[in-house]
C-alpha positions in Angstrom: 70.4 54.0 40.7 69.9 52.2 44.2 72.2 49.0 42.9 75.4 48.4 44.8 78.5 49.0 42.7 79.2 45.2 42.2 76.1 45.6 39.2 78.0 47.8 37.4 80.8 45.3 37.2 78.9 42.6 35.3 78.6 42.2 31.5 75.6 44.1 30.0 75.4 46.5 32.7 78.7 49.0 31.7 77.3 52.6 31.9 76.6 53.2 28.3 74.2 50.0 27.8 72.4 50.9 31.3 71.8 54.6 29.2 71.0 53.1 26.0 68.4 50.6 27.8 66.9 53.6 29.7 66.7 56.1 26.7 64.5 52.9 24.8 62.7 52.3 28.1 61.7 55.6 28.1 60.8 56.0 24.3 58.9 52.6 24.4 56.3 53.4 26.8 55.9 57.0 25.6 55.6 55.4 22.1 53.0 53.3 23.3 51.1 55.7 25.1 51.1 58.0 22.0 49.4 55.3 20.1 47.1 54.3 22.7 45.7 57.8 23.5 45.4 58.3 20.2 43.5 55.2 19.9 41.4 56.0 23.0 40.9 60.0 21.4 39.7 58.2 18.2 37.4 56.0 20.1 36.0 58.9 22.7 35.5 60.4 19.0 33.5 57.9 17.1 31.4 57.3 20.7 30.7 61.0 21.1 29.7 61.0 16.6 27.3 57.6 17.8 25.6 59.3 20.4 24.9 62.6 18.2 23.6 60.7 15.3 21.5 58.5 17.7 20.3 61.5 19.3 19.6 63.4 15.9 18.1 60.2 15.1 15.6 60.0 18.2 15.0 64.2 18.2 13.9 64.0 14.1 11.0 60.9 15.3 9.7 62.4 17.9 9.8 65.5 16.0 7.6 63.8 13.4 5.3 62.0 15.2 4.6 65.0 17.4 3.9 66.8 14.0 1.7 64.0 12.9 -0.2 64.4 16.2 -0.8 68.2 16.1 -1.9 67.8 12.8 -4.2 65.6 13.7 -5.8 67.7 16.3 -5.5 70.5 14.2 -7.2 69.0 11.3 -10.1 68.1 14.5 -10.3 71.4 15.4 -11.0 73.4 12.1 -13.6 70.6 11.6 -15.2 71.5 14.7 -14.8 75.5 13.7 -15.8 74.7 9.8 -18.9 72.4 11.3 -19.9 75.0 13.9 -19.7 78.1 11.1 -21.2 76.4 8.4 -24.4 75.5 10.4 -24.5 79.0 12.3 -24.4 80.2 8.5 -27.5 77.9 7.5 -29.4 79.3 10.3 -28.2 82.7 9.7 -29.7 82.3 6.1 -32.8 80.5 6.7 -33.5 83.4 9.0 -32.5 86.2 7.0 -35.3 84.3 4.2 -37.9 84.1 6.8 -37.3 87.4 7.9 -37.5 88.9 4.7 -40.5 86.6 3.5 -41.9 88.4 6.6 -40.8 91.7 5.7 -42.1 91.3 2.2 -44.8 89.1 3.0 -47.7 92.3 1.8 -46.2 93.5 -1.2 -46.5 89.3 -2.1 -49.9 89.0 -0.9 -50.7 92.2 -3.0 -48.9 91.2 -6.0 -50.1 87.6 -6.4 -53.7 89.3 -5.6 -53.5 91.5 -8.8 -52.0 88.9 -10.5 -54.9 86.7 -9.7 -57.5 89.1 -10.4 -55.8 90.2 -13.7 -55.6 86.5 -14.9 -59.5 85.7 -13.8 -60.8 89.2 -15.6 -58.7 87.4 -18.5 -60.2 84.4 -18.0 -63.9 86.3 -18.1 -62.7 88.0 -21.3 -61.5 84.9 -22.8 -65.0 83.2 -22.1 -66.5 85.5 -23.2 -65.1 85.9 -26.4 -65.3 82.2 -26.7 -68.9 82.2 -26.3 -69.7 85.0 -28.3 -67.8 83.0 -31.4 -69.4 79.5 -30.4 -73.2 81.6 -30.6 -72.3 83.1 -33.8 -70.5 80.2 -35.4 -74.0 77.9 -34.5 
């Protein structure tokens, strides 16, 4: 546009070729810069795609080894609880026992006392019996 008008005069420059060679200047560098922002949008793509699947990647470890940990101290801490209950249970028992081996203690003593006295007045019996047989047999 700025040439003087001694560049339109010259072979290859006529009005019509200057047009053509503009209209494919124009389409060649918007062809090309279709292609390369779609190259470049294909690219941003695939980055953005690497970045979520690394980040999927990194969130599902530490998800697991964060599970694997409070399982860990979870497993720990109903130990401690099932250790804790189990031996308040014990003592719980033992005492209830003693406490009733306390309670019942009497009717025991009275029992095995008329149980003993029952199996010696048996024994007498039995003796006696014995002896009276031995005399009569002799």
């Amino acid at each position: 546009m700025g040439q003087k008008t001694s560049f339109s005069d010259k072979d290859g420059n006529s009005v019509d070729q200057l047009n053509a060679r503009l209209q494919s200047n124009i389409k060649s560098p918007m062809e090309l810069l279709e292609l390369n922002l779609i190259v470049v949008a294909i690219g941003v793509f695939m980055l953005l795609g690497a970045f979520m699947l690394l980040g999927a990647l990194i969130n599902s470890f530490l998800h697991l080894r964060l599970e694997a940990r409070a399982r860990g101290l979870f497993n720990a801490m109903n130990e401690t609880v099932f250790r804790e209950s189990s031996k308040t249970g014990a003592e719980s028992i033992s005492a209830f026992m003693t406490v009733t081996a306390l309670v019942m203690a009497e009717n025991i003593r009275s029992r095995y006392e008329s149980l003993l006295q029952y199996n010696v007045v048996l024994y007498l019996c039995l003796r006696r019996l014995q002896y009276l047989v031995i005399e009569t047999c002799y």
